[in-house]
N, C-alpha and C positions, 0 to 999 in steps of 0.2 A: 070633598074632592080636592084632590092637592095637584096642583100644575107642576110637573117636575121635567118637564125640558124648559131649556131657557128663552127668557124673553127675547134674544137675540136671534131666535131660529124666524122672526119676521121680517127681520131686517134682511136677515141671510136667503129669506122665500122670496120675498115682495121687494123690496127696497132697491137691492144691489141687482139681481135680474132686469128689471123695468129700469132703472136709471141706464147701463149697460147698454140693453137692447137701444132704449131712443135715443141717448149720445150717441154712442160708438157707431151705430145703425144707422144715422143721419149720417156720420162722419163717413163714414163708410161710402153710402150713398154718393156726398159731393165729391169724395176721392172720386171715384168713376167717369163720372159726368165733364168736372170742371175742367178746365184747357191747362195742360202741364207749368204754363209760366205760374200757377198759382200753387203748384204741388211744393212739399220742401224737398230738398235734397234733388230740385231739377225733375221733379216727374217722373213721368214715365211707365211703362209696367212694369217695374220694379216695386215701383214704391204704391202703384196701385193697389197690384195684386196682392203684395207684401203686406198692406193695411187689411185687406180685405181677410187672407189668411188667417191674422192675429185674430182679429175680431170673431171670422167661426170657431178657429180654436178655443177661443174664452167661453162663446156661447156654449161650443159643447162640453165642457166644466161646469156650465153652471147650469146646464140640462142634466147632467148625470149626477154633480155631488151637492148641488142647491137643491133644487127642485126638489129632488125625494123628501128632503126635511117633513118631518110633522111636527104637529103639536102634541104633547102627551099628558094626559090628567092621569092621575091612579086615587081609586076610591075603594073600599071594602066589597064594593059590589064589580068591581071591572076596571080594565084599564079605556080608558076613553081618548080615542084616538082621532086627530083632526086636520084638515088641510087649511084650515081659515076660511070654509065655505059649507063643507059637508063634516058631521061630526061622527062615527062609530063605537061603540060599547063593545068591546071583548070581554068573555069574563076571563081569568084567570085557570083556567082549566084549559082552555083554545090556547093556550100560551105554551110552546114551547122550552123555549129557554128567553132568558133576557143578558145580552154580550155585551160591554165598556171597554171600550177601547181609547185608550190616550192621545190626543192630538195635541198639538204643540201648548196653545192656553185652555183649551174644553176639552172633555170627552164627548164622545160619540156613541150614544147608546144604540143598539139593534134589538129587535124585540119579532124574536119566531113563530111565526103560529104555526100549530098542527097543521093547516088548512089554508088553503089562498082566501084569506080577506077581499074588502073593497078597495084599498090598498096595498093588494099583490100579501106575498107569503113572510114578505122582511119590511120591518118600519122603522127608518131610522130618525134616529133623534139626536138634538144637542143634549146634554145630562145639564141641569140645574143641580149643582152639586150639593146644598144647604136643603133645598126641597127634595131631593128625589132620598138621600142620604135620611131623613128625619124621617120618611114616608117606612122605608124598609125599616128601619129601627121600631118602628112603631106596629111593622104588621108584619113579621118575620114568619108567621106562616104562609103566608102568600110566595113567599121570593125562594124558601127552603130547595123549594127544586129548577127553581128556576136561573138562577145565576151560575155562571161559571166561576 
């Protein structure tokens, strides 16, 4: 079994989510609460609400393009697909297509199933580009129909 998204897709689930939520969350929090002489820029509900804005905006970022992240193994027998808590086996046949898409330093991999899985119909992934790259070299019957 070959782990072919990257290490980084933990940091990018767990790390930045949870650090985010209890900083900014707390900060958020005292914004409200605390008596204006201690706000910067003079208080007020400008600078309240304005803090408060920021902060759901971010959240909902990292509700929609964090969170999905998986973890993705690929082995001869299935793709093994993971949240950091519960683990699933697809074989290769439930596989739709599998999409890569460019982003600024990684790609983004997308992986379709025929069928809504336990994690919905699309799994997205970071691409491990040395492992995911060696996996398909090595078992190009698997991918034949499946890459764009």
């Amino acid at each position: 079994m070959v782990r072919v998204s990257s290490n980084f897709t933990m940091v990018l689930k767990m790390f930045i989510p949870a650090a985010w939520i209890t900083f900014f969350g707390l900060m958020a929090i005292a914004f409200l609460f605390v008596e204006d002489g201690f706000l910067p820029f003079g208080g007020g509900p400008v600078v309240r609400f304005g803090f408060l804005g920021i902060f759901l905006f971010f959240l909902f970022l990292i509700y929609f393009f964090l969170l999905p992240l998986k973890r993705v193994d690929m082995a001869a027998d299935g793709v093994y697909v993971s949240n950091y808590f519960k683990t699933y086996r697809y074989q290769y046949l439930d596989i739709e297509k599998i999409k890569e898409r460019d982003l600024l330093l990684r790609k983004l991999g997308t992986i379709t199933l025929k069928e809504k899985g336990k994690f919905g119909k699309k799994i997205r992934f970071l691409i491990s580009p040395v492992h995911y790259q060696d996996f398909i070299n090595e078992h190009p019957q698997f991918f034949a129909h499946l890459t764009d």
